[in-house]
Structures are given as C-alpha cells and as structure tokens.
C-alpha positions in Angstrom: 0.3 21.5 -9.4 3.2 20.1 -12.2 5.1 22.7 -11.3 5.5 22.7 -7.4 9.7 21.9 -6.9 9.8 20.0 -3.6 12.6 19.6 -1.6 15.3 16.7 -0.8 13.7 12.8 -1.1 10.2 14.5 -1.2 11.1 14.9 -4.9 10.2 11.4 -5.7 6.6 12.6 -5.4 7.1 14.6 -8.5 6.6 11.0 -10.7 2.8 10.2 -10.7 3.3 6.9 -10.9 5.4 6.8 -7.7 3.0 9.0 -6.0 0.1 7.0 -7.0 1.4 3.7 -5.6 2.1 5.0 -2.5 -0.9 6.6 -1.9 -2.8 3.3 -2.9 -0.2 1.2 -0.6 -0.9 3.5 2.3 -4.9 3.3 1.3 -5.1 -0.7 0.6 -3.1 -1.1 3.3 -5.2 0.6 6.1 -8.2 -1.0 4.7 -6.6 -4.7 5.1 -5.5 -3.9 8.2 -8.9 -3.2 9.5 -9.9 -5.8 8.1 -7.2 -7.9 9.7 -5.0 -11.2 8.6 -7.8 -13.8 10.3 -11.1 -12.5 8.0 -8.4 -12.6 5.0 -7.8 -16.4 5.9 -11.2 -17.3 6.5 -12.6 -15.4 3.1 -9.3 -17.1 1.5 -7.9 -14.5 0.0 -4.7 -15.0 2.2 -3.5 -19.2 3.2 -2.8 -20.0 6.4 1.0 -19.4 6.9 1.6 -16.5 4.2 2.9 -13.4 5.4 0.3 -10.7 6.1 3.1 -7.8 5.6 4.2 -8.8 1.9 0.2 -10.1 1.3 0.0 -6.2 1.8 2.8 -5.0 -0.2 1.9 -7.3 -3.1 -1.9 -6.1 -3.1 
C-alpha cells in the first residue's frame, strides 16, 4: 500500500498522519452530528453559545 503514487492534491494522502486525521475528522464528525449540538449542550460537553462547527474541528 506505501507504494501506491496517487495523482494531483490526492497526494497528501500519502502522509499517515494527514490521512489519519481526516479520516478521524470525517468519523468524529458524523458521529457528533448525529448526535446533534442540543444533546452536546445538555451533557455539557459543548456551552451554550460555542460554535458547533469548530467544537467539531477541535474534537
């Protein structure tokens, strides 16, 4: 699989790390979506007034 050479910006996906926080951005991401901003609030994991897209980008 290390030796796969793929083509224009999909190149990034060469660096593990970079592929691995994407994948785990995209994955978290669904997952807290589903879950939805209001649950987050209520468990507190999020306060009342933050931004739900960088609570996402941060997780």
């Amino acid at each position: 699989m290390e030796d796969i050479e793929l083509p224009g910006f999909l190149s990034i996906f060469n660096e593990n790390m970079v592929a691995t926080s994407i994948l785990m951005l995209f994955f978290f991401g669904i997952i807290l979506l589903v879950l939805g901003q209001d649950y987050l609030i209520q468990a507190k994991f999020m306060q009342e007034g933050q931004s739900f897209f960088f609570y996402i980008m941060t997780t």
